[in-house]
C-alpha positions as CSV (number, residue, x, y, z in Angstrom):
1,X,-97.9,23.6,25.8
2,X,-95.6,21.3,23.5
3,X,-96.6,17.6,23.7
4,X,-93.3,15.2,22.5
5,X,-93.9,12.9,19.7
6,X,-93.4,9.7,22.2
7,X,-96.3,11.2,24.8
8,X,-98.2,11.8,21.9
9,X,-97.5,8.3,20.8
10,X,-98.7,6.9,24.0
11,X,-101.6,8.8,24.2
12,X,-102.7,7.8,20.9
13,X,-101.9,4.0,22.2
14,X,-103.6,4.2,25.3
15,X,-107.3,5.5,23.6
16,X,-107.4,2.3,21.9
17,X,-109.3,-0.1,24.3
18,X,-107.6,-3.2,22.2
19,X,-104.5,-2.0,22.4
20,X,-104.6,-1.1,25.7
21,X,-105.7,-4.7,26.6
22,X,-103.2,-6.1,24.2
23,X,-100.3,-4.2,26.4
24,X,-101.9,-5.2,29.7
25,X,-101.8,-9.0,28.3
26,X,-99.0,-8.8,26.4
27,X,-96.2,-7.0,28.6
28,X,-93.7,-9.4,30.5
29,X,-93.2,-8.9,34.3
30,X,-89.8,-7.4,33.5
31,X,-88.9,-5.1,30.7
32,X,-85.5,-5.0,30.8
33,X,-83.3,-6.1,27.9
34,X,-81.3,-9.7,27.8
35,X,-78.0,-9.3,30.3
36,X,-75.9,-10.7,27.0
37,X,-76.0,-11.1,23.4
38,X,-78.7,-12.5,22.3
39,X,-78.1,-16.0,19.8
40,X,-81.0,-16.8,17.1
41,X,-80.6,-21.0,16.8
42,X,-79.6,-21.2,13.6
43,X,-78.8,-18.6,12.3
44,X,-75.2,-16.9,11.4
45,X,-72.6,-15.8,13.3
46,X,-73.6,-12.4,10.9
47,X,-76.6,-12.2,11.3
48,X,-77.2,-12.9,15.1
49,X,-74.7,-9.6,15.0
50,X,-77.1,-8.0,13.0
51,X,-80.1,-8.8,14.9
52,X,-78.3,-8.1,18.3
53,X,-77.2,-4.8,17.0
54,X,-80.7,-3.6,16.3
55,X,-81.9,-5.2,19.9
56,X,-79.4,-3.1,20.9
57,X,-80.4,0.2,19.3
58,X,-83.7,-0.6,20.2
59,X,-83.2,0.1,24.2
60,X,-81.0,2.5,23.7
61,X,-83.0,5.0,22.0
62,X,-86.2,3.3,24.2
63,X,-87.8,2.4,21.2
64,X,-88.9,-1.4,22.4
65,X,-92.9,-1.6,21.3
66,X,-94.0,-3.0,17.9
67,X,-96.7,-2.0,17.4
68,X,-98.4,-4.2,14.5
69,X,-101.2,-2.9,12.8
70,X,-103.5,-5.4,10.2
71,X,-106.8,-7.5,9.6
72,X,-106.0,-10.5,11.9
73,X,-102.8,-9.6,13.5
74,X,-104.2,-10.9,16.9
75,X,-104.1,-13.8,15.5
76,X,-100.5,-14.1,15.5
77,X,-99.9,-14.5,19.5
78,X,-98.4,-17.4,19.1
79,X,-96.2,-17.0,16.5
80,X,-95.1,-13.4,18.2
81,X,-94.5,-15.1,22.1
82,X,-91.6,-16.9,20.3
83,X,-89.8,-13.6,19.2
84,X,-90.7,-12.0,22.5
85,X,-89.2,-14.8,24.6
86,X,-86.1,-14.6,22.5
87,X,-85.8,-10.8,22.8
88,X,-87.1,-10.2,26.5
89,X,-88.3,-6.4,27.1
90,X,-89.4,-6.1,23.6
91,X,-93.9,-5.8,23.8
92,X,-95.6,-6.4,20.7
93,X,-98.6,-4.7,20.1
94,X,-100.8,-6.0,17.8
95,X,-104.5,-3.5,16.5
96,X,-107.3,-5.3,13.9
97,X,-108.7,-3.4,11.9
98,X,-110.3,-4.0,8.3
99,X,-107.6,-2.9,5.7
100,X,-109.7,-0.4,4.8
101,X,-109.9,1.4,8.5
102,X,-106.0,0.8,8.2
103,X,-105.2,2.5,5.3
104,X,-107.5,5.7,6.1
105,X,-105.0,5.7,9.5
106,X,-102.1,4.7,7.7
107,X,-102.4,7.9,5.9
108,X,-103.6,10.2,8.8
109,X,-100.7,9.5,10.6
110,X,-98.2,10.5,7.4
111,X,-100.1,13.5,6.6
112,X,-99.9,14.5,10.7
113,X,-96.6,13.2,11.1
114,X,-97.3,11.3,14.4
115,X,-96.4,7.9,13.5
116,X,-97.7,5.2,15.3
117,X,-98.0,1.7,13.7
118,X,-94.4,0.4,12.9
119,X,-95.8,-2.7,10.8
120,X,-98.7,-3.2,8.5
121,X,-99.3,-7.0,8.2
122,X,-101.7,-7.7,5.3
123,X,-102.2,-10.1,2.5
124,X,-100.7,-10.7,-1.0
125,X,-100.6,-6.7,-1.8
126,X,-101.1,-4.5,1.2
127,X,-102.2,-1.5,-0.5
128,X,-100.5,1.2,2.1
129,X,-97.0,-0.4,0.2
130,X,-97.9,1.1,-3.0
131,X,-97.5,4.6,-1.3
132,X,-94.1,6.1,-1.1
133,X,-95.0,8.4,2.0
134,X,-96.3,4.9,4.0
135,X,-93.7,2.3,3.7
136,X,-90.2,1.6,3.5
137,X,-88.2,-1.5,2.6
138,X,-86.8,-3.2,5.1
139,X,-83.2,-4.4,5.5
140,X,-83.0,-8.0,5.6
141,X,-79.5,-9.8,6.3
142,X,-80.5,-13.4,8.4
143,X,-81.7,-15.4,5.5
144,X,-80.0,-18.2,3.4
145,X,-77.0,-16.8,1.6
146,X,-77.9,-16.2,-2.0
147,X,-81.8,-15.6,-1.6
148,X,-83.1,-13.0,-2.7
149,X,-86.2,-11.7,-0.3
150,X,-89.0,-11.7,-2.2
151,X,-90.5,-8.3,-2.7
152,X,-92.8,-5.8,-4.7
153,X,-93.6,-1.7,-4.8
154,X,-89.9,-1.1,-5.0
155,X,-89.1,-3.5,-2.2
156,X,-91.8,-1.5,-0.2
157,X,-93.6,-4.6,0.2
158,X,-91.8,-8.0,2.3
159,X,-93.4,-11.4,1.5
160,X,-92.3,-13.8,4.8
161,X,-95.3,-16.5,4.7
162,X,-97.3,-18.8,2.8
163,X,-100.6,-19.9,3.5
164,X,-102.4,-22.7,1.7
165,X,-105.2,-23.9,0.2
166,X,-107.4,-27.1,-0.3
167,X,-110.2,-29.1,0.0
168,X,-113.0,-29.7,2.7
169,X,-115.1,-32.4,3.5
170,X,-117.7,-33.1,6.0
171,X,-116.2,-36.3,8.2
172,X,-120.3,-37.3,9.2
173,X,-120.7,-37.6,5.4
174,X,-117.3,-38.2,4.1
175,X,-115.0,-40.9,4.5
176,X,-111.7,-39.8,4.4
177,X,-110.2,-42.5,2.0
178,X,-113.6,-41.2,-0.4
179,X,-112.6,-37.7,-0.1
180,X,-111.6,-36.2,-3.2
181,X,-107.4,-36.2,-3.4
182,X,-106.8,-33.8,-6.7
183,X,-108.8,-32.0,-9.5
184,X,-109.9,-34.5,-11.7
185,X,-111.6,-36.8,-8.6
186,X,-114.3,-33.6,-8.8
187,X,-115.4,-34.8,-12.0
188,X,-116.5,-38.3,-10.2
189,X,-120.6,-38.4,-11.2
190,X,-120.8,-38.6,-7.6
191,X,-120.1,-35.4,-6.6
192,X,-122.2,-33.3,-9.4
193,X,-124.6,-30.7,-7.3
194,X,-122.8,-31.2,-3.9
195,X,-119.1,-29.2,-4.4
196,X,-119.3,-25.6,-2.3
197,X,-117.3,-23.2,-3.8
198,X,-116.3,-19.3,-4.1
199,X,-118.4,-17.2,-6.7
200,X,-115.9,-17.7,-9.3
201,X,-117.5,-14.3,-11.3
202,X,-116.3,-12.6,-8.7
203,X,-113.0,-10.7,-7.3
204,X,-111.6,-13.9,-4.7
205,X,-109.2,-16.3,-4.3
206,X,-111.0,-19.4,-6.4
207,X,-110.7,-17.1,-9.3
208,X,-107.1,-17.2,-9.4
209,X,-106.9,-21.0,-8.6
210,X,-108.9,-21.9,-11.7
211,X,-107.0,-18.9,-13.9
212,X,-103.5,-21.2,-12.4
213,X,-105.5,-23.8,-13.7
214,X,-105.7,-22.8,-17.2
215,X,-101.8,-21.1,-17.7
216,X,-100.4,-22.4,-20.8
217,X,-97.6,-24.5,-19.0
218,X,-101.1,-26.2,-17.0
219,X,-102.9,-27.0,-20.4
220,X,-102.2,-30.7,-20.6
221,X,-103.1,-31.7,-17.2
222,X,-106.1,-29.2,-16.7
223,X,-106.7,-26.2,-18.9
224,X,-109.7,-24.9,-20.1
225,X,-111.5,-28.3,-21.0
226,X,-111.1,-29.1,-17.4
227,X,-112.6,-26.0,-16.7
228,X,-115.5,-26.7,-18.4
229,X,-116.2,-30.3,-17.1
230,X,-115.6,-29.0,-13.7
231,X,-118.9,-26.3,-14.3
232,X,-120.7,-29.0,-15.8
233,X,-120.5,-30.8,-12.2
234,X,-122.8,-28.2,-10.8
235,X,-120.7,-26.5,-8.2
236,X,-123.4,-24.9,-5.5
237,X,-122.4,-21.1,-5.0
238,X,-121.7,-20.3,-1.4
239,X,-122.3,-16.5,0.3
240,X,-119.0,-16.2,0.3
241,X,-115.2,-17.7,0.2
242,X,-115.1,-17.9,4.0
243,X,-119.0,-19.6,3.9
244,X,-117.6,-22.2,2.3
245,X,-116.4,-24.3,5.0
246,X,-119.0,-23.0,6.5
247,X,-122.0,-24.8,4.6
248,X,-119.5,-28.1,4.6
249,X,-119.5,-28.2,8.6
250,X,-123.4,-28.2,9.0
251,X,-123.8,-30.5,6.5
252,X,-125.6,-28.8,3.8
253,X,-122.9,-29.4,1.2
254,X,-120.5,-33.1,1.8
255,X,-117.0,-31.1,-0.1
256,X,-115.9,-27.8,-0.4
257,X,-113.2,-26.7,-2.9
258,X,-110.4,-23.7,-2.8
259,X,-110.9,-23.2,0.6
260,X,-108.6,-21.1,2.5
261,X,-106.5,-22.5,5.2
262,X,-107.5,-19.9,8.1
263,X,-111.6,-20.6,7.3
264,X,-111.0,-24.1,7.3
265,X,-109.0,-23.4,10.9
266,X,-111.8,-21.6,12.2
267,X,-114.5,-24.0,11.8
268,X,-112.4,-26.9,13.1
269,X,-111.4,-24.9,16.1
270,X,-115.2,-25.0,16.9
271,X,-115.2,-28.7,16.7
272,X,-117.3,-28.9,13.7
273,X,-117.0,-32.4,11.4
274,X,-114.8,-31.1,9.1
275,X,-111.7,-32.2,7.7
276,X,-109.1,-30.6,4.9
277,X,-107.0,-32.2,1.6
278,X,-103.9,-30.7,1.2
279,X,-101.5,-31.4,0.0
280,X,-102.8,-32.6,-3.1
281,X,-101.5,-35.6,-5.0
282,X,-101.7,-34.0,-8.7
283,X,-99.6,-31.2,-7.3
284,X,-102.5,-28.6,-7.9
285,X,-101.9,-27.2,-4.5
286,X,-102.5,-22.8,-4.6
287,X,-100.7,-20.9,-1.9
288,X,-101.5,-17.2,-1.3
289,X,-99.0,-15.1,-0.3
290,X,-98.9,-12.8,3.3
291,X,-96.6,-9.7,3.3
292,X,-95.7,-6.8,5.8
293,X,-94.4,-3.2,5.2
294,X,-92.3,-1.8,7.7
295,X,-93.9,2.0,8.1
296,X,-91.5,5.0,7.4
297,X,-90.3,7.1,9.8
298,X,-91.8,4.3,12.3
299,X,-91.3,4.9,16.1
300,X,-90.0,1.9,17.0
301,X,-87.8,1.1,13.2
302,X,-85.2,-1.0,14.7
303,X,-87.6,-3.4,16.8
304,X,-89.9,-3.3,13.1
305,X,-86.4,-4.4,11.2
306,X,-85.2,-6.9,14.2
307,X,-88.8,-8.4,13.9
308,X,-88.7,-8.9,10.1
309,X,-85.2,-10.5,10.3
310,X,-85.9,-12.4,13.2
311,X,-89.1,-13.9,10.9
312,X,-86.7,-14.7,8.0
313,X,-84.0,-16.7,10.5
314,X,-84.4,-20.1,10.7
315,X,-85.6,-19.8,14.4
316,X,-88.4,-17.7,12.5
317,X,-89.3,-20.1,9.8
318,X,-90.0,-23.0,12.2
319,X,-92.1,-20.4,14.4
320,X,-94.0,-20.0,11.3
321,X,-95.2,-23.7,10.5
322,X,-95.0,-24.6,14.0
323,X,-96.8,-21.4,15.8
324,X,-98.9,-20.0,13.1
325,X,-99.8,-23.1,10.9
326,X,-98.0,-21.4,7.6
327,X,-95.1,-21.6,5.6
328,X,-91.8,-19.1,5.7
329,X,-90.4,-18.1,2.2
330,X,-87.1,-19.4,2.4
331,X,-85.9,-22.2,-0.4
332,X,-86.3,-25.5,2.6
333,X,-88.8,-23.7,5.1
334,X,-89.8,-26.6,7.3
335,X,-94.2,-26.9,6.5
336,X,-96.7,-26.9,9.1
337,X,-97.0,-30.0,11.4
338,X,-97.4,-33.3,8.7
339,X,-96.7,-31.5,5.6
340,X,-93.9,-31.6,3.3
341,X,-91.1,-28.8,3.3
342,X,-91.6,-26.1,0.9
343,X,-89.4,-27.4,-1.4
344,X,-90.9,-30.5,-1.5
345,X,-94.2,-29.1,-2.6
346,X,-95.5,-29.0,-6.1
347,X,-97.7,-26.0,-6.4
348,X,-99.3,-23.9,-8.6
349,X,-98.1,-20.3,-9.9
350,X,-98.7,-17.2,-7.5
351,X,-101.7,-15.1,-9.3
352,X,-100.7,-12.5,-11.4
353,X,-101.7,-8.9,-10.7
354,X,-102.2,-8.0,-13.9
355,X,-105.4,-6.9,-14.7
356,X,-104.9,-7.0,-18.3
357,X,-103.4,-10.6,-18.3
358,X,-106.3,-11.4,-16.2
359,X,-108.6,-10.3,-18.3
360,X,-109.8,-13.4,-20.9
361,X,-109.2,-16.0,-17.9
362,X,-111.9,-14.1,-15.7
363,X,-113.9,-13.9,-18.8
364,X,-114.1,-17.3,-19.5
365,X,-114.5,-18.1,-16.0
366,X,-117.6,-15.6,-16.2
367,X,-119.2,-17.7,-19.3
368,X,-118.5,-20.7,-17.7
369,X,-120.3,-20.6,-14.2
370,X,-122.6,-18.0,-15.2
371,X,-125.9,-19.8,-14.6
């Protein structure tokens, strides 16, 4: 008996129990396609062609489900029930899994040829890009004329959102006029044995914060003295990056530094006393990059490339600072509610994947906090 690629697809689909709740909750009462072209505010007379010309291909091959694979793409509903509302009949389908459980499928469904995930969703470096048999680069005409898309692994690998980092501060112990504003306010006597920070010894984001720190074009304002004045302060090792916030909200540290925007968000979501610092004044704000691949050979490729496009519009870069709390990548993409535009924001150099440029930072950063 010969099973076709599409039942095949479905059946795979259909023995996951999250993404068969994610298409009960996810599907609209109709599924049928928009009655006439469909125009993305903003965006060009080109490149709502474009984008209606893949919508297009989309139902009539049948091809209309995304399905999104990644750690926290759940997370993303928000952000996602914009570009569903704007192309009706399309269903996103969104799986978590740890990038690990991702990659061992990633490469299961290559090596078998049933393709199911048509986007990985990841962080800085999704590691499924650095394969050629995974991912392909995607084809990206709706942003500002004369940007170049930022990319890596041969254009494998898309960048489309920035997500930021800062300090924390417990509001029951904290004034917010006290809280610490930039770098050098660490240093204040006050605060030595009561900062909560990443293991800086450690692979995680504080390690790149402090390397950004330290670069050569950094050395006058921080640099490596700063470095050291900053471990002579103390700083009390939390479990882990996402603890952080953690140990601020019950109280058992008053500031934590480098925190991640989405651990900060999770805690105050829960109504915990806590409170975040960015931007900061002295323009030592860190922003970590998020990036999708589009999968080869993808069921669903021209939904994967009208979604990517659709995310680099302008429509697309308000969804993202309005719907998903994050930055777009285009030159003036608008920030999340209260924050300056992107190109209003001083900010630190991306971290460099470079293991051998990394090399004497980390080591110093190793003698420094070493205790």
């Amino acid at each position: 008996m010969r099973f076709s690629r599409t039942k095949l697809r479905t059946s795979a689909l259909a023995a996951s129990a999250g993404l068969l709740a994610a298409l009960t909750a996810c599907s609209p009462a109709a599924s049928s396609k928009a009655s006439s072209p469909v125009e993305v505010p903003g965006a060009s007379a080109a490149a709502n062609q474009y984008m209606n010309e893949l919508y297009d291909k989309a139902f009539a091959a049948g091809h209309t489900q995304l399905v999104l694979y990644g750690p926290g793409v759940t997370a993303n509903q928000a952000l996602n029930d914009v570009f569903t509302k704007r192309f009706p009949g399309i269903k996103l389908l969104p799986q978590d899994q740890a990038d690990a459980q991702i990659l061992t499928k990633l490469d299961t469904e290559a090596q078998s040829g049933n393709r199911i995930a048509d986007i990985y969703v990841g962080g800085e470096s999704p590691q499924a890009a650095a394969k050629p048999d995974i991912c392909t680069p995607a084809d990206v005409r709706t942003a500002d004329p004369g940007f170049e898309i930022p990319t890596d692994n041969d254009g494998r690998l898309t960048y489309f959102a920035l997500r930021y980092f800062g300090f924390v501060y417990n509001t029951d112990q904290v004034q917010k006029q006290d809280a610490p504003k930039n770098w050098h306010d660490l240093l204040d006597p006050k605060w030595k044995g009561k900062i909560a920070v990443g293991d800086m010894t450690v692979p995680g984001g504080i390690r790149y914060i402090l390397e950004s720190l330290m670069l050569p074009e950094n050395e006058q304002k921080w640099g490596r003295s700063y470095i050291q004045q900053l471990a002579a302060q103390d700083l009390q090792i939390s479990q882990s990056e996402p603890m952080v916030p953690t140990d601020v909200a019950s109280g058992r540290f008053p500031i934590g530094i480098a925190v991640y925007q989405g651990y900060y968000e999770a805690q105050k979501r829960k109504g915990a006393p806590i409170d975040m610092v960015f931007p900061l004044e002295d323009g030592g704000n860190y922003m970590a990059r998020s990036a999708l691949c589009l999968i080869k050979n993808a069921p669903d490729a021209e939904v994967a490339q009208l979604y990517v496009n659709w995310l680099y519009s302008p429509e697309g870069q308000q969804a993202l600072a309005e719907k998903d709390n994050s930055y777009g990548r285009t030159p003036t993409a608008p920030g999340p509610a209260g924050l300056p535009s992107l190109d209003k924001l001083p900010r630190l150099p991306f971290s460099n994947p470079d293991p051998a440029f990394n090399k004497p930072y980390f080591e110093f950063l190793t003698q420094e906090f070493t205790k």
